[in-house]
C-alpha positions as CSV (number, residue, x, y, z in Angstrom):
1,X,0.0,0.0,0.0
2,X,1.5,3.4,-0.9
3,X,1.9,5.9,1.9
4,X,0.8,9.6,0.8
5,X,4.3,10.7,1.2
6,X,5.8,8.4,-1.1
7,X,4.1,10.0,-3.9
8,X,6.2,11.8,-6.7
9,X,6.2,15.3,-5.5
10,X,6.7,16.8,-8.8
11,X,3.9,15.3,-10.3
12,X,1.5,16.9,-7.2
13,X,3.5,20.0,-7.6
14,X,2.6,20.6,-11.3
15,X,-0.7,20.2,-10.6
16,X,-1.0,22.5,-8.1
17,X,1.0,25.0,-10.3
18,X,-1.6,24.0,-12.9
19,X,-4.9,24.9,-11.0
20,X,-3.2,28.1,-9.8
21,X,-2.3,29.2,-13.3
22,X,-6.1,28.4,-14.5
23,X,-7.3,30.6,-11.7
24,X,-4.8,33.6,-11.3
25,X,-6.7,35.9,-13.8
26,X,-10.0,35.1,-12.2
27,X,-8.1,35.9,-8.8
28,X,-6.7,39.2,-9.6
29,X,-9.6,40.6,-10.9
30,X,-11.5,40.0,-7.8
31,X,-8.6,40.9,-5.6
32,X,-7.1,44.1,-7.1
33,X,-3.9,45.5,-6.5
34,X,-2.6,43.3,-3.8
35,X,0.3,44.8,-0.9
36,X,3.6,43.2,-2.3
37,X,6.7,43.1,0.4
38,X,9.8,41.8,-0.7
39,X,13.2,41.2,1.0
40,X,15.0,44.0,-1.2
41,X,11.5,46.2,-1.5
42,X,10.9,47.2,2.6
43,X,7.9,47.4,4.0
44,X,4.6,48.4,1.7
45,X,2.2,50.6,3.5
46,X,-1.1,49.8,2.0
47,X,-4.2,48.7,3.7
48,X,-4.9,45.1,4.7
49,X,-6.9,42.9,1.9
50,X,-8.7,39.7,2.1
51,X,-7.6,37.3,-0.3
52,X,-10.6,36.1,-2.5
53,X,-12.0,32.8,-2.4
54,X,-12.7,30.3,-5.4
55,X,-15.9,30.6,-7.2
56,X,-17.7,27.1,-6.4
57,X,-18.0,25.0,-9.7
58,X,-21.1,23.2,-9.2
59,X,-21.2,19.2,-9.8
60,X,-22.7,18.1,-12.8
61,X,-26.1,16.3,-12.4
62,X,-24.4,12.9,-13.8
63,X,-21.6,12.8,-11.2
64,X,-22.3,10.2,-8.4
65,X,-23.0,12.2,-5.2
66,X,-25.1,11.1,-2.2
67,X,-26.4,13.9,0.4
68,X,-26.0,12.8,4.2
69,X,-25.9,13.6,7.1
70,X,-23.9,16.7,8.5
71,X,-20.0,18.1,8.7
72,X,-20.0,17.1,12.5
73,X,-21.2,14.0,12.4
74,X,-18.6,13.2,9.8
75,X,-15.5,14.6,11.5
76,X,-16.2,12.9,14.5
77,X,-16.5,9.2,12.8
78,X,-12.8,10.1,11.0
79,X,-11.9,9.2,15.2
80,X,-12.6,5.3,14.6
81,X,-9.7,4.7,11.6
82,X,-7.2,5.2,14.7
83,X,-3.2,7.4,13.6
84,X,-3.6,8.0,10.0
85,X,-1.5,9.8,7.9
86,X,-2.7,13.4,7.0
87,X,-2.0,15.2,3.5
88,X,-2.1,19.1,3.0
89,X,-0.7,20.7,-0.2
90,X,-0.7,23.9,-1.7
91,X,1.5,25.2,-4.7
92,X,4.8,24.1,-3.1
93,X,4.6,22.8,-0.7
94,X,3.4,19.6,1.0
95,X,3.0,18.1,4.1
96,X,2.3,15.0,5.2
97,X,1.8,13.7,8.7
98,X,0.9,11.0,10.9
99,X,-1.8,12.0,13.9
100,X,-5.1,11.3,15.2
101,X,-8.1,13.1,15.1
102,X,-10.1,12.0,17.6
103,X,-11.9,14.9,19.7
104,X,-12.3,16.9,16.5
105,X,-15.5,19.0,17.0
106,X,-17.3,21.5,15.5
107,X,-18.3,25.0,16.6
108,X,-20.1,27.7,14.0
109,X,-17.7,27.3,10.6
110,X,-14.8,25.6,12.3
111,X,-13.9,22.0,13.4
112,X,-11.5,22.2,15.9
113,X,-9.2,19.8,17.9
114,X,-6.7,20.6,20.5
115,X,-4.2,18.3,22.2
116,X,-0.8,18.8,23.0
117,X,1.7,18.6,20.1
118,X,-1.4,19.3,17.6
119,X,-4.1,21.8,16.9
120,X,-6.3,21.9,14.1
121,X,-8.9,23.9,12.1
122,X,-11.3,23.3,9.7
123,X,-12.7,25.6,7.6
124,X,-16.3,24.5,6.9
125,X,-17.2,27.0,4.7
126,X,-14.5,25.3,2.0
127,X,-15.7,21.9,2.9
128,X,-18.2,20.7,0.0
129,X,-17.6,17.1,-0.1
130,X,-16.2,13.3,1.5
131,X,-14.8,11.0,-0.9
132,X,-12.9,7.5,-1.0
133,X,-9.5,7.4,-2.3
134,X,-9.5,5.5,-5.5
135,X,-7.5,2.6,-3.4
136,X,-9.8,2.4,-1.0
137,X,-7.3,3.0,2.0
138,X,-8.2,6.7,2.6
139,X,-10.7,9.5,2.4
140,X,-10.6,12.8,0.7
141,X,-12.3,16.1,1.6
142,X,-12.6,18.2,-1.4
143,X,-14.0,21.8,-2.1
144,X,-16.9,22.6,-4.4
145,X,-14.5,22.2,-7.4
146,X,-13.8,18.6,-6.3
147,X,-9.8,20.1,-5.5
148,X,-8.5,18.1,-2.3
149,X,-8.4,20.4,0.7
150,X,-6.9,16.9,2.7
151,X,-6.0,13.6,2.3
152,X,-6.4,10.9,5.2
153,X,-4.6,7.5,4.6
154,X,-4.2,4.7,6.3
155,X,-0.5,4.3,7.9
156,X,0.9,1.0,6.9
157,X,0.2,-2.3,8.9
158,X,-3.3,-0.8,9.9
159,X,-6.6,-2.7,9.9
160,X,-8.7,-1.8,6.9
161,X,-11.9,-2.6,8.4
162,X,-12.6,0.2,10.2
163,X,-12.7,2.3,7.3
164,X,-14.4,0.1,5.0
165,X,-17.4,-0.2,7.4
166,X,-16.7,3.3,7.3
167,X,-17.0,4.0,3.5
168,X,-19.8,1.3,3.7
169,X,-22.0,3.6,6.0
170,X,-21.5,6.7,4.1
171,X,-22.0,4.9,1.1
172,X,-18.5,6.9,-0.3
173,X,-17.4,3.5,-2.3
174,X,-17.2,5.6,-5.8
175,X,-19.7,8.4,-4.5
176,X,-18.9,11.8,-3.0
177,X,-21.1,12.3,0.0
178,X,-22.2,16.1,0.3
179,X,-23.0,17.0,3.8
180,X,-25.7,19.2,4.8
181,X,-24.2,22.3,5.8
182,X,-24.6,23.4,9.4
183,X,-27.9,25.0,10.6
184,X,-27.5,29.0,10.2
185,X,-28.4,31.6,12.6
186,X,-32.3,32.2,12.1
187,X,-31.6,36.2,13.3
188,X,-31.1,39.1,10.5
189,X,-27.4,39.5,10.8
190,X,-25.6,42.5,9.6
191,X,-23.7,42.3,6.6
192,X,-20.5,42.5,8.1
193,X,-21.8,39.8,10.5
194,X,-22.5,37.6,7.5
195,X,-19.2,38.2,6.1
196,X,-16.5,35.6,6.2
197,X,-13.4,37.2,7.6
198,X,-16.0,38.2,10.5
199,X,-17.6,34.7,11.3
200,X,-14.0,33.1,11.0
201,X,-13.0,35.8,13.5
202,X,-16.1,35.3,15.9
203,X,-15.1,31.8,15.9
204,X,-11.6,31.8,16.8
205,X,-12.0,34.0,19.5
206,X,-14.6,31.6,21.2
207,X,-11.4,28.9,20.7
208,X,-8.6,30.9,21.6
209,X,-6.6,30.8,24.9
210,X,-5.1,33.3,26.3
211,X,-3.1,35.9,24.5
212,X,0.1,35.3,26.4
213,X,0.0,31.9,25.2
214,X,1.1,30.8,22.2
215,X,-0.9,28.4,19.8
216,X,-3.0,29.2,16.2
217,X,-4.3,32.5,16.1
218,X,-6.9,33.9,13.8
219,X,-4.2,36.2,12.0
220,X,-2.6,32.7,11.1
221,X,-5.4,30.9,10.0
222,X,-6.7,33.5,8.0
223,X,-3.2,34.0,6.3
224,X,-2.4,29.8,5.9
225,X,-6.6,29.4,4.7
226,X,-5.6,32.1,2.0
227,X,-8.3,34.2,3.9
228,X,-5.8,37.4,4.1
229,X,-3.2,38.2,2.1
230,X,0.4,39.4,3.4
231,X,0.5,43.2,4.9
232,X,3.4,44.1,6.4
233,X,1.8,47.5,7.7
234,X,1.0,45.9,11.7
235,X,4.3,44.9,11.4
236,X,5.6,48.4,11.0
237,X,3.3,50.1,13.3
238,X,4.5,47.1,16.3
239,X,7.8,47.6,15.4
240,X,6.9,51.4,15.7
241,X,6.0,51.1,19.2
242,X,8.8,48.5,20.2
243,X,6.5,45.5,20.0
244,X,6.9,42.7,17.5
245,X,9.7,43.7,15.3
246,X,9.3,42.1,11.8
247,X,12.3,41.7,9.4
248,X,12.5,40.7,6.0
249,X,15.3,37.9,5.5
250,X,16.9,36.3,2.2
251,X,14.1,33.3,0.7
252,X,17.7,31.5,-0.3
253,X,18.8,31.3,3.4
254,X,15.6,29.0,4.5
255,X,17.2,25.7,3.2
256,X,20.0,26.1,5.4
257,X,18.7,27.3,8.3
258,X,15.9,24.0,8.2
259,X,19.0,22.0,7.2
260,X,20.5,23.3,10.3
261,X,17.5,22.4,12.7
262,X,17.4,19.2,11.1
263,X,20.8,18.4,11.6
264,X,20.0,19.1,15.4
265,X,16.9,17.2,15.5
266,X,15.4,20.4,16.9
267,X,11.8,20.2,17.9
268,X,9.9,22.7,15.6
269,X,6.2,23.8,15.6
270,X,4.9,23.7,12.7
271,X,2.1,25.5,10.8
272,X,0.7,25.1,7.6
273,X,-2.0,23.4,5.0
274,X,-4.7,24.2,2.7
275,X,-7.8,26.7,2.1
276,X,-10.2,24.4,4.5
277,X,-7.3,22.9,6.7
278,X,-5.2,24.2,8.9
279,X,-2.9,22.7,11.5
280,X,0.0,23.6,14.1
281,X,1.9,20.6,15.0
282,X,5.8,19.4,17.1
283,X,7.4,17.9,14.9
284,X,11.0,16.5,14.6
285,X,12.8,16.1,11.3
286,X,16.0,14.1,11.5
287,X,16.7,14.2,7.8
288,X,17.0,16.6,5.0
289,X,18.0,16.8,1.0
290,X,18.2,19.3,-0.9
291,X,18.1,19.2,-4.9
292,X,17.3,21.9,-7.7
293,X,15.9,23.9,-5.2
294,X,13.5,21.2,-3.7
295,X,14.0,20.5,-0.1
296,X,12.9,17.5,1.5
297,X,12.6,17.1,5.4
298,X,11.7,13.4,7.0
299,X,11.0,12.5,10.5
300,X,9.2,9.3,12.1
301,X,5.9,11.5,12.1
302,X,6.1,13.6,9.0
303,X,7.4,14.4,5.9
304,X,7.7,18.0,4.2
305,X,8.6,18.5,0.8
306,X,9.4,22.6,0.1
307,X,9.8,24.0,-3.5
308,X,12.2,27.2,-2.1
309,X,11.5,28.8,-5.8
310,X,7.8,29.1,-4.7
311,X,9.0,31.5,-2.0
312,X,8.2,35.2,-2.4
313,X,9.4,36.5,0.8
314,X,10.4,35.1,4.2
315,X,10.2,36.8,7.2
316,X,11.6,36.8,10.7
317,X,8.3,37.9,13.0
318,X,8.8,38.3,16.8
319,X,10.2,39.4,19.7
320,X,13.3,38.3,22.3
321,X,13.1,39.3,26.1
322,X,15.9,37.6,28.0
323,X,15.9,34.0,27.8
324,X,11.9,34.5,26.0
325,X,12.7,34.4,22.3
326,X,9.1,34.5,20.3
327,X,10.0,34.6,17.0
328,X,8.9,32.8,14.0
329,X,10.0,31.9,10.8
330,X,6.8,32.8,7.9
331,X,7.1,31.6,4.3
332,X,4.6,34.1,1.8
333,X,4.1,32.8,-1.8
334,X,3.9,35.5,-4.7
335,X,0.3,36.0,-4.0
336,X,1.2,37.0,-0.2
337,X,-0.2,33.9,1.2
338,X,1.5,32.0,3.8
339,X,2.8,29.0,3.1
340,X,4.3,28.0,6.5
341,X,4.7,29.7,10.0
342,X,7.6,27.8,11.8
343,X,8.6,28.0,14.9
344,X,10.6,26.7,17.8
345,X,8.9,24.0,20.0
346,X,11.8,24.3,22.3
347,X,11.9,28.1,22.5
348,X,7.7,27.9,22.9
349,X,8.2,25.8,25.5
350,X,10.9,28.1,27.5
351,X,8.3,31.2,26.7
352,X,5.3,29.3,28.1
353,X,7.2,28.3,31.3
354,X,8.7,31.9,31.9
355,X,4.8,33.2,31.8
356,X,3.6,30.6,33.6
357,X,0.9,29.6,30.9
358,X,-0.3,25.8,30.7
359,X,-1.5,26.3,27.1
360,X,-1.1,23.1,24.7
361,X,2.1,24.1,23.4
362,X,3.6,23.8,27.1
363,X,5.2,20.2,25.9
364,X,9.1,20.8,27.2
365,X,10.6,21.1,30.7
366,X,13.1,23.0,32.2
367,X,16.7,21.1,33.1
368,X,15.6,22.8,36.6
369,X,12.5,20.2,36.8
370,X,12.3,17.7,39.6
371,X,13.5,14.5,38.7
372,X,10.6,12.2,38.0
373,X,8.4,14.6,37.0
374,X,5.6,13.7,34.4
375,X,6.9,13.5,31.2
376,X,4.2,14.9,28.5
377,X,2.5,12.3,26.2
378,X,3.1,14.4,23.1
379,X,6.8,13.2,23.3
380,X,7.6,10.7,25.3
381,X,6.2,8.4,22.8
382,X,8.7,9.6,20.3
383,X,11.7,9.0,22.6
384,X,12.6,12.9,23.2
385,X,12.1,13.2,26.9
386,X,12.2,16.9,27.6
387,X,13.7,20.2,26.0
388,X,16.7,21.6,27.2
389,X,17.8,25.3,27.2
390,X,20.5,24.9,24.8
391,X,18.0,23.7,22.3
392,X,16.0,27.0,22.6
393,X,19.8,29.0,22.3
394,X,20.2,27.3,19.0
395,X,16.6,28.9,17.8
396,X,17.6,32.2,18.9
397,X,21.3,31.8,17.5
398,X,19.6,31.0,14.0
399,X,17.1,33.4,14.2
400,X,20.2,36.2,15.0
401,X,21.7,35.1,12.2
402,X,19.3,35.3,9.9
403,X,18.0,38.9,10.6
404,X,21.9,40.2,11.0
């Protein structure tokens, strides 16, 4: 049985580059004049956009399709096919990893799971249909122009049974199964109410821990979901008032300093995937190639395959207090979406134990903690007992670098 990450990356690649080609003209005449920030160009000063949203394609009457059931009830049955292995893609880049999604739930337009080492977000409003894999040993959510938002696969050696009875139910063996969407809100709603960006907003905030802590916000979701486009201009205005100083670094440098992480098995969190699915995750990578400008990360729990030409701009967003170091690396495509936020796990870790916040990213321990303390479940599975400071020193070396 072929694992998702085996799968020629060039091949998935040109089709991505294909659909985005097919709909650029369409996009920039919705969109405008976009804010464009480059290394070389400085910061642009115009006002924050939305990026605009596909125009549904509607399914032609002779397509197979069955209508059942609702988006919750859905996502919570994906909690019986146990670890599967979890496919997001967008013009390059893909990732691929291995998690489980039981305790995903739904509240207004978003499914949501949180758990320590892994949050995620569902975009209902991109969700159109559920359908079998053309093996049979995985599902596919798609979007109203039958495009793959994500791809769940069965990791190798599991059980099939579970997700045939599973396909059997839904009746998705060579049938997509539209879901009813979501009852709405019988009150007149103003328009700005009714609008996206607003509802996706409303939502997060109702998910959201505190502000000190440090997990998937709604400025990230809305940039990864292609909801937002790139503004440097909050930057600019933070940076203005000593807060959250952005800078512009080299796209060419990015291989290395991965390569570099890699090469120290540093714990990253990691935050990417498609227009209807979006997820922050720890992972650890322990081995890299690079080739023709394709990098290639691997790790027991993921894979990430990175097309550095598709990088527009890269940036280093953050701030460092003392032994606090907050900064992230963001990856913007030539269309000022974001195609990855990454981030220390290690320095995370050291931040959340400084403010004293017990938010899910809170996975490490100090080399001050009691002997035989608990270890966390996120990582003592994977063999990496605890973070230690000089892990979180090798972030902020990097990230020095970088921005020097």
């Amino acid at each position: 049985m072929a694992s998702p990450y085996l799968t020629d990356f060039s091949a998935g690649l040109a089709t991505a580059q294909s659909a985005a080609t097919k709909t650029e003209t369409s996009l920039r005449s919705w969109s405008g004049a976009r804010p464009v920030s480059r290394p070389s160009g400085g910061l642009d000063a115009a006002m924050p956009i939305s990026m605009p949203i596909s125009m549904p394609i509607a399914l032609q009457p002779s397509e197979p399709v069955r209508y059942l059931g609702h988006w919750p009830e859905l996502l919570a049955d994906l909690e019986l096919l146990g670890r599967v292995w979890i496919e997001t893609e967008q013009r390059g880049l893909r990732i691929a990893q291995r998690q489980r999604l039981g305790g995903l739930r739904v509240q207004g337009m978003l499914g949501h799971l949180d758990k320590p080492g892994y949050q995620l977000r569902v975009l209902l409003d991109q969700c159109h249909a559920l359908a079998s894999q053309d093996d049979l040993q995985g599902l596919v959510i798609e979007d109203a122009t039958q495009q793959p938002l994500v791809r769940i696969q069965l990791e190798a050696g599991t059980h099939p049974l579970p997700l045939r009875v599973l396909l059997s139910s839904l009746g998705a063996n060579g049938r997509r199964v539209v879901p009813a969407p979501a009852p709405q809100d019988g009150r007149q709603m103003a328009a700005l109410e009714q609008h996206a960006i607003h509802r996706l907003q409303r939502d997060c905030q109702a998910l959201e821990p505190e502000p000190k802590c440090l997990g998937l916000s709604f400025r990230d979701l809305a940039e990864l979901s292609g909801r937002q486009s790139l503004n440097p201009l909050p930057w600019m205005r933070a940076a203005a008032r000593g807060d959250e100083p952005a800078i512009a670094v080299d796209p060419a440098l990015v291989p290395c300093a991965l390569e570099t992480l890699v090469d120290q098995v540093h714990p990253l969190a990691l935050s990417s995937g498609s227009q209807g699915w979006v997820s922050r995750s720890i992972q650890q990578f322990y081995g890299h190639a690079y080739l023709d400008g394709q990098l290639s990360l691997r790790g027991d729990h993921a894979r990430l395959e990175l097309d550095v030409r598709a990088i527009d701009s890269a940036w280093v967003v953050g701030e460092r207090r003392g032994e606090i170091d907050r900064r992230s690396l963001r990856l913007y495509d030539d269309e000022g979406r974001a195609m990855a936020i990454i981030g220390s796990a290690a320095a995370a870790a050291a931040a959340a134990e400084g403010d004293d916040c017990a938010d899910a990213w809170s996975t490490g321990l100090a080399d001050t903690a009691e002997p035989g303390a608990a270890t966390p479940d996120a990582f003592r599975s994977q063999g990496h007992p605890r973070f230690r400071r000089d892990e979180a020193r090798l972030w902020t070396t990097l990230m020095n670098a970088l921005t020097s």
